[in-house]
N, C-alpha and C positions, 0 to 999 in steps of 0.2 A: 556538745550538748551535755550540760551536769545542772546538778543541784544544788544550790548557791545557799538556800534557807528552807528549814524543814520546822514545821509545829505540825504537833502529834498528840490529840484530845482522845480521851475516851478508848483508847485502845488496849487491851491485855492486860498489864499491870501500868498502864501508861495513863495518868490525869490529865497533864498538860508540859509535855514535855519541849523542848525550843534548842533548837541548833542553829546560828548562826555564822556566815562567812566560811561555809563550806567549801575547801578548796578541791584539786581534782581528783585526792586521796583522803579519804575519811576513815580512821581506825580507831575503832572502839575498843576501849578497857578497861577495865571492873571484873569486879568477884564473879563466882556463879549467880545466877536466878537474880540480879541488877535488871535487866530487861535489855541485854545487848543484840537476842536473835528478836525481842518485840519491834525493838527501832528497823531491824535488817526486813521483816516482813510487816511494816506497814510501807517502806518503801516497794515494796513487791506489790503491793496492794494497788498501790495507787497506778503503777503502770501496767496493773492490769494483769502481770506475770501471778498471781497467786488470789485468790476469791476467799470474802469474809467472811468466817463460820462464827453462828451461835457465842459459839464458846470464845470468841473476840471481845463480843458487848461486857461491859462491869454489870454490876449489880442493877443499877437504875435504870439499864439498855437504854443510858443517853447515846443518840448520834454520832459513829464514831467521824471526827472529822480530822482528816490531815493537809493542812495546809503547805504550797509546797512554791519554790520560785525556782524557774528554770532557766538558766543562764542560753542563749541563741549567739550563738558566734557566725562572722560572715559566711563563713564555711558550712556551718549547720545549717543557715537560709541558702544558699546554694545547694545544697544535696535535696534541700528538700523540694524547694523548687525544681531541679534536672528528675528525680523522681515523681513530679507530678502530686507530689500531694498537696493536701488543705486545698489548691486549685491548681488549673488546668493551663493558663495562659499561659503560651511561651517565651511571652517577653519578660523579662523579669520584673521588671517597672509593675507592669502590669498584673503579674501573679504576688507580688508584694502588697498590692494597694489591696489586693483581694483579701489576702493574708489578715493583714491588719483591721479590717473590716469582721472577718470572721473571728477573730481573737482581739477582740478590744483591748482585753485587759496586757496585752503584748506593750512594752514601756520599750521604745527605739531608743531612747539617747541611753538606756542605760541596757539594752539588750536584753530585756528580763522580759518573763511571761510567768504570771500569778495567777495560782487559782487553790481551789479549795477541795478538795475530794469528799464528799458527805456519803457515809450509808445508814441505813435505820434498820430494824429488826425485821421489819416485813421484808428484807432484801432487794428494799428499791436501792439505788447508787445514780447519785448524780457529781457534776461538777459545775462548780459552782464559781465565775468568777468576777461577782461583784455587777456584773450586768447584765447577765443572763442567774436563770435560776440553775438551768444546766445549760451547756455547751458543750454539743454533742465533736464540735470540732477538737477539742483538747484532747480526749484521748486516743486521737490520730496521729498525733507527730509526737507522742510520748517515744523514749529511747526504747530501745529493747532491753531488756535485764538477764544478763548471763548468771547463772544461779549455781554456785556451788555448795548442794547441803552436808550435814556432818556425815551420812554416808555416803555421799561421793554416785549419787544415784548418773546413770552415764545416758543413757539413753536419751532424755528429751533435750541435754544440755548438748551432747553430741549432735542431734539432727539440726536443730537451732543451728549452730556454727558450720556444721555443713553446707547448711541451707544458703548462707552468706557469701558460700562460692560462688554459688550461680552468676551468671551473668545478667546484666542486662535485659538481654533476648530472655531467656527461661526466665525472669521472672516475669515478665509479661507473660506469657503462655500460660505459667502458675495462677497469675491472678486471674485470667480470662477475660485478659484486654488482647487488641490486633495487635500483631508482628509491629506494624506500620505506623499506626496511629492510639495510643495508649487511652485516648479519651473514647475508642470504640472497642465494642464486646466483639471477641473473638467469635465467628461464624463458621470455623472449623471447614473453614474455605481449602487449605494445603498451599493455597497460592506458594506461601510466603516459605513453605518447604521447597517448592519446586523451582521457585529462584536462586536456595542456597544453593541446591544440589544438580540443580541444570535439570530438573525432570519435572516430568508434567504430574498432577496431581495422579491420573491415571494410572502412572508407573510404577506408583507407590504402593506397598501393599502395609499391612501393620505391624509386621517385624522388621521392614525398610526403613519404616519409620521412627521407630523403636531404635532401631541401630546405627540409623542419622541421630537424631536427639544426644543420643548416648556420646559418640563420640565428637559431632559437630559442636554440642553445644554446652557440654558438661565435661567430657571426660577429660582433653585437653587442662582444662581448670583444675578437675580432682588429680590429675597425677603430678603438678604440680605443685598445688598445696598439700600431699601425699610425701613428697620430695620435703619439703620445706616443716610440717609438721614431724615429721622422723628425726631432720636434724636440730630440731629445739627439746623432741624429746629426749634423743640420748645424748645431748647438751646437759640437759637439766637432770640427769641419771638415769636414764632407762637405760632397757637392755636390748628390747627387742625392737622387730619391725611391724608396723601399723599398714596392713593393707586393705584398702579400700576396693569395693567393687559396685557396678552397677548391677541391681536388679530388672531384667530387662522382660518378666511376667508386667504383659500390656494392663495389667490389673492395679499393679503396682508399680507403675513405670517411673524411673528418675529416683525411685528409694536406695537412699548407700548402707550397705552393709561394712562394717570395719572388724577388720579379725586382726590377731595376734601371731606373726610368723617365727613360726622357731626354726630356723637356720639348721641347727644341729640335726635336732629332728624332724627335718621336712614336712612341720603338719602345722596346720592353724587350725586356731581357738576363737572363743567368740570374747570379743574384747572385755565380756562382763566379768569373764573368769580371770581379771588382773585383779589381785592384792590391794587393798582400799588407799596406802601411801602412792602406788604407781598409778593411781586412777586418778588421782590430784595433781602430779605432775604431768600426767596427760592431757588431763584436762583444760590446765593451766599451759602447756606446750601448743593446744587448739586455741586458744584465746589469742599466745603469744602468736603464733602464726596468723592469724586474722586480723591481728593490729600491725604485722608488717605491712597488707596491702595499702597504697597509693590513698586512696579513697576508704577506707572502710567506715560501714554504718556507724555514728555515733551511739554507742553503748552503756551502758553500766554493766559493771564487771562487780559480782557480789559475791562472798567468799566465807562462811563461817567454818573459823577456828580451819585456816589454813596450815597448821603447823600440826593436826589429827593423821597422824596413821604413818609421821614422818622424823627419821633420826634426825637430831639438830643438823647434819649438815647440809640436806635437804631440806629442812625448815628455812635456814639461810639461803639455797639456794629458791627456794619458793618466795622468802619476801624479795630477793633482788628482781626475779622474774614478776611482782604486783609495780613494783617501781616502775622498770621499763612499761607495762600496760598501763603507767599512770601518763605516761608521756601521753597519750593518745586519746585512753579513755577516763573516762573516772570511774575509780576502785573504791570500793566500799569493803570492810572486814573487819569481824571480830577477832580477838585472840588473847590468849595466856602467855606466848611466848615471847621475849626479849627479841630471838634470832629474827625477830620480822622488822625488825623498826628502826635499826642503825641506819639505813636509806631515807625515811623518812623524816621532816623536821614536825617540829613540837605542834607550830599548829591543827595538824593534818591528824592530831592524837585527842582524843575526846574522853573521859573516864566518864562512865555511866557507875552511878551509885543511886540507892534509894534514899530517898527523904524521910523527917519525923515520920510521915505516915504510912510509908513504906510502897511510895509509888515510886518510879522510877524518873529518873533525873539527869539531867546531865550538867557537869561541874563547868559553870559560866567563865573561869579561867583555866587554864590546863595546869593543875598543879603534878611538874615533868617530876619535881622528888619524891611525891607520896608513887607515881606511877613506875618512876624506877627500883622505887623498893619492894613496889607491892611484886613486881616481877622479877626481881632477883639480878636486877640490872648490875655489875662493876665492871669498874676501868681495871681492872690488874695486870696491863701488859705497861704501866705508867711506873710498876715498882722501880727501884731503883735508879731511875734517872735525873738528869739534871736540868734539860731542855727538852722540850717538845714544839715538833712540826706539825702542823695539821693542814692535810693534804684531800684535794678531791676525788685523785684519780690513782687508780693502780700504779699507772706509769707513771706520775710525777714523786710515788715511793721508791721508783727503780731511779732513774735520772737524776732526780735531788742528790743522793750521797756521793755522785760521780763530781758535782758542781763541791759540795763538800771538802771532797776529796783533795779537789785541785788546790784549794785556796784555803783552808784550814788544820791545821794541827793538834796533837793531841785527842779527838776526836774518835779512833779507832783503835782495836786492839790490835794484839799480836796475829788474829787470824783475819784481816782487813774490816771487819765487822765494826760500827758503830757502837762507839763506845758511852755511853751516860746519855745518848740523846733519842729519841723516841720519835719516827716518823709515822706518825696514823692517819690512816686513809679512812676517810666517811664519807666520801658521795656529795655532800652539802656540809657549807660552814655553819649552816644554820638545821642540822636534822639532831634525833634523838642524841646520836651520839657520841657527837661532839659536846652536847651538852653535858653528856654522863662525864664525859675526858675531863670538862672545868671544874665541873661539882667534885670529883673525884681530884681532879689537882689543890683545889685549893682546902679539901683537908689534911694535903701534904704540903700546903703550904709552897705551894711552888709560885707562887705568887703573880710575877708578870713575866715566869720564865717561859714563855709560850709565843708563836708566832703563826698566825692561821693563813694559808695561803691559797689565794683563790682566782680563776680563772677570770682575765679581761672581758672575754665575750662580747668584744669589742662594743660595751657600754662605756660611761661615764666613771671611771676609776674613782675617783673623789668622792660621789653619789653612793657608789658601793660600796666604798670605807665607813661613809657616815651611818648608811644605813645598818651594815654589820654590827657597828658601837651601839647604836639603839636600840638595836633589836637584843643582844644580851645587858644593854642596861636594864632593860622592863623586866627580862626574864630575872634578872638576878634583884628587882624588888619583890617577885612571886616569891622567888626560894627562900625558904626557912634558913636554910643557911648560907644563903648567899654563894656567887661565883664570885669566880677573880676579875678585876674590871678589865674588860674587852677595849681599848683605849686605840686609837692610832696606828699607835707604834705596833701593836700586836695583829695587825691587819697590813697583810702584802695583795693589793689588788693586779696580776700579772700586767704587765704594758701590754703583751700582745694577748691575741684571742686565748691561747694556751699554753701552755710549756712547750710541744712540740715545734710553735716558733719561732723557738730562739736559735733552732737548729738547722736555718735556713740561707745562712753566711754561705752566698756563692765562692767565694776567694775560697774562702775553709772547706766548704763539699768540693772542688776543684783538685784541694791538697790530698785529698783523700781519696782521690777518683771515683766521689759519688757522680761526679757529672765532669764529664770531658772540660768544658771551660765553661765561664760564667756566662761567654752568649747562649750556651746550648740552654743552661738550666733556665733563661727568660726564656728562651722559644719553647721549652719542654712546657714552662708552666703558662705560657699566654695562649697554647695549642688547648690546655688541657680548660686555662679558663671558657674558651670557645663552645669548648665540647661538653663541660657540663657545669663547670663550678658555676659561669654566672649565673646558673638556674636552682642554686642553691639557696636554701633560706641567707645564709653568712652572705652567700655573693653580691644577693639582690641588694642588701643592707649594707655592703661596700658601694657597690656603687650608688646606692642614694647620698651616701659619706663626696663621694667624690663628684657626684650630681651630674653624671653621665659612665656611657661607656669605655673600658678601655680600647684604644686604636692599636696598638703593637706593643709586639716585646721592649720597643723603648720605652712606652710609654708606662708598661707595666714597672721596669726597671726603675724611673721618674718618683714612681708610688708605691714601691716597695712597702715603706712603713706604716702605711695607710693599708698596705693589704693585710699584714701580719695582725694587722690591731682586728680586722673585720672576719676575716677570712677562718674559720673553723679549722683547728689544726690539725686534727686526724687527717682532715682528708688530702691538705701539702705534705703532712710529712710520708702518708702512704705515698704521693707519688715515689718520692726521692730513696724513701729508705723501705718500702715494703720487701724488695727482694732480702735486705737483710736483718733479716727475725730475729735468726741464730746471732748472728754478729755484732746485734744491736749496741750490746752494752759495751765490747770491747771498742767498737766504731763510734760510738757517742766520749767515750770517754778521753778518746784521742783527737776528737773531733774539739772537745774543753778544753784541751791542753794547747793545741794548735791556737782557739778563736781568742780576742782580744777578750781582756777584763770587760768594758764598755759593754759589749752585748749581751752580757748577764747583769748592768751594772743597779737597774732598780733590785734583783732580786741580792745580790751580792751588799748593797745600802740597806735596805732594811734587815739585815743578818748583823750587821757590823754593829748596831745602835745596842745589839745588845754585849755587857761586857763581858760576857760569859764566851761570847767569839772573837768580840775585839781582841781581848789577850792571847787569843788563841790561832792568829789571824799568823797566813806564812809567810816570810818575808822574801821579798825578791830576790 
């Protein structure tokens, strides 16, 4: 569930402001006092996380109105549906027809729901969507809005996110529906305790109860996500331990308190007394852990000036930690800092500046060069070289120079180091910062010395070339000063799903005794497709490719190359090579030397086209 299109009338310094084709990451930048936290809290407004004060209305106390379309994905009518909301039927058929009834303005072919948020000064608030004057149903299935402000306030953002552990069970209870039947009010019958626990309501007293609740229904959940939010926080730099408890005063029953454990000195703190940089990584470590769950509530995730109270390396580790939450939820945030946005591509960046009259705006093209300068954006890791790689992923920066290595000359120094050629890693061929690497290349003039390479993801390779040249053609009519042309030749779209594919030559893992012999590594991997890969997003998308199931390790063997195209490679190459972490790069590297030219042979052709390797190429 996200926000696809937003217009914002009448609000703060806001006349009539308009965003369109909002993706699932939206990042605001501009100066100070632009109106970046007015856009962040009329979005609050509307769902209800934040109420209009006086001091909202302009001078005329026109109407503030914000108009707003909500993107419903299969998934978002499914959860809403299994949760019971907008209506009660079970069948889905059924609670759809209701749906659509109650939210007219709900557009199915294109999955959109429109409506208008209206308040007036007397503090009436309706919504308003075109066929109702208000529609009291709309702000029922609004997202929930995770809010983090520039102090880092912990508390209400904290309970919110705990609250999202609960299961199933406890939120019923919470809202004061039955155990049994959600469309009935709980009667405080105990039944439905007495079934968990084998005891009759009788036997129960209120600290029985209290201490079933606690552990039957909740605490199992909290010390697991207790486990799981610990190690994203001292992932993302903390220090300490985060322990949570239940309050089990019948008064306050199911309330969590969370302290600070110091090891050293065997005492806890109350989590308020963290430092306002640790309390954003926290923060953001509770969200990241909430978006690991299977199912979690569609969200917005809101974040001003997430790089406050934090040294750049933490800033960077903050925007890759909005990235990953962007997979899942939509991230909204201001900021001043560079270190957030090499993750992100250009669309997903919006510059907010004010107009002749000094209301606030937002710039209808993304101009990426005024925004790289305004932030102090450069390439300088580009000095002195003579070719550039551009890579998605960490490990395709480890791996690539080993591929290099084998079949290239002149290329390294005396201490095996790459010599003139520059491999940079950005996340996307298409985010901030690849863009800055062209801009920045081509006032060195390095012309079409560049080669971008990018993951199969077992789509359409050809579709994905075209589209990459497109998309830096437009960009490079925005810029003032133009990029270097994004042409073909400078686009390697992987054959298989990812680089780790390539590294999947039975005869080769055989020579190396990654795997006893090539039947083992089929049975290894058609036991492993059994057991979970075909229930992979990658898997299910192979097999639509091949338009049924596999039958055996022959058969897998048969379609080999159809898997490697489909098949997500992290997760083949952990079967084969997770034991060797350590080892990796001396065991890959031997692993190139062994395997035929042919199985590198797209990536090793589009290397050659350029003459800067041609000449450089080793000979037999």
């Amino acid at each position: 569930m996200r926000l696809t299109e937003l217009r914002i009338r009448n609000y703060k310094s806001i006349s009539d402001l308009q965003i369109t084709n909002i993706e699932n990451a939206l990042i605001l930048v501009g100066k100070n006092n632009t109106g970046k936290t007015a856009i962040l809290d009329a979005i609050r407004v509307v769902t209800g996380s934040c109420a209009v004060k006086m001091d909202d209305f302009q001078e005329d106390y026109a109407n503030i109105e914000i108009s707003v379309c909500l993107l419903l994905s299969d998934n978002d009518l499914k959860m809403l549906h299994a949760a019971g909301q907008i209506s009660t039927y079970r069948r889905f058929d059924k609670w759809f027809q209701d749906f659509k009834r109650k939210l007219p303005s709900y557009d199915e072919a294109a999955q959109a729901l429109s409506f208008t948020f209206i308040a007036n000064r007397d503090g009436k608030i309706r919504y308003s969507d075109g066929y109702q004057k208000n529609n009291n149903w709309i702000p029922r299935l609004l997202p929930p809005v995770y809010y983090l402000d520039p102090q880092r306030n912990l508390r209400q953002f904290q309970d919110d996110l705990l609250l999202m552990q609960e299961d199933s069970l406890l939120k019923q209870m919470r809202s004061g529906c039955c155990l049994f039947d959600s469309a009935k009010p709980c009667t405080h019958c105990f039944s439905c305790i007495g079934l968990i626990n084998q005891k009759t309501p009788a036997e129960l007293n209120a600290f029985e109860a209290a201490r079933l609740l606690d552990y039957k229904l909740y605490q199992l959940n909290l010390d697991d996500f207790s486990r799981r939010v610990n190690a994203n926080y001292r992932k993302n730099g903390g220090q300490h331990e985060i322990i949570y408890s239940m309050n089990r005063d019948i008064e306050q029953m199911l309330s969590v308190t969370a302290e600070i454990a110091d090891e050293k000195q065997k005492t806890l703190r109350p989590i308020e007394h963290m430092g306002k940089g640790m309390r954003s990584i926290y923060m953001l470590s509770l969200l990241e852990t909430y978006a690991e769950d299977d199912n979690p509530t569609p969200g917005i995730i809101m974040v001003e000036e997430p790089e406050l109270f934090l040294h750049p390396k933490l800033q960077k580790l903050s925007g890759d930690l909005l990235f990953r939450l962007a997979r899942k939820n939509q991230v909204i945030f201001s900021t001043h800092s560079p270190n957030l946005l090499p993750n992100f591509n250009s669309r997903q960046i919006r510059q907010v500046v004010l107009d002749s009259d000094g209301y606030s705006t937002v710039r209808e093209h993304t101009d990426i060069s005024v925004i790289l300068n305004d932030l102090g954006y450069s390439a300088n890791d580009l000095m002195n070289v003579d070719f550039v790689f551009i890579v998605e992923g960490r490990q395709d920066k480890s791996r690539l120079p080993l591929l290099l290595r084998k079949y290239y000359s002149e290329i390294y120094d005396d201490e095996g180091k790459p010599s003139r050629v520059a491999i940079i890693t950005t996340n996307s061929c298409t985010n901030i910062k690849t863009y800055a690497n062209l801009k920045y290349m081509n006032q060195v003039h390095f012309k079409d010395q560049f080669l971008m390479i990018r993951d199969g993801d077992g789509k359409d390779r050809g579709e994905l070339k075209r589209q990459l040249c497109r998309y830096y053609e437009e960009q490079g009519k925005r810029d003032v000063d133009h990029l270097p042309r994004v042409t073909e030749k400078n686009v390697l779209i992987l054959r298989y799903y990812s680089f780790e594919n390539y590294f999947l030559n039975p005869e080769i893992m055989t020579k190396l005794s990654v795997v006893p012999s090539e039947e083992v590594f089929y049975d290894i991997l058609y036991e492993k497709w059994r057991e979970y890969l075909c229930r992979l997003t990658s898997g299910k998308k192979f097999k639509a490719a091949l338009g049924r199931d596999l039958k055996s390790p022959e058969d897998l063997k048969e379609h080999m190359a159809l898997f490697k195209i489909h098949l997500r490679g992290h997760n083949l190459f952990d079967i084969f090579y997770g034991r060797y972490k350590k080892q990796e790069t001396e065991l890959l590297s031997r692993y190139i030397d062994l395997a035929p030219r042919e199985d590198f042979a797209d990536i090793l052709d589009s290397i050659d086209q350029f003459l800067y390797f041609d000449s450089r190429k080793k000979k037999n």
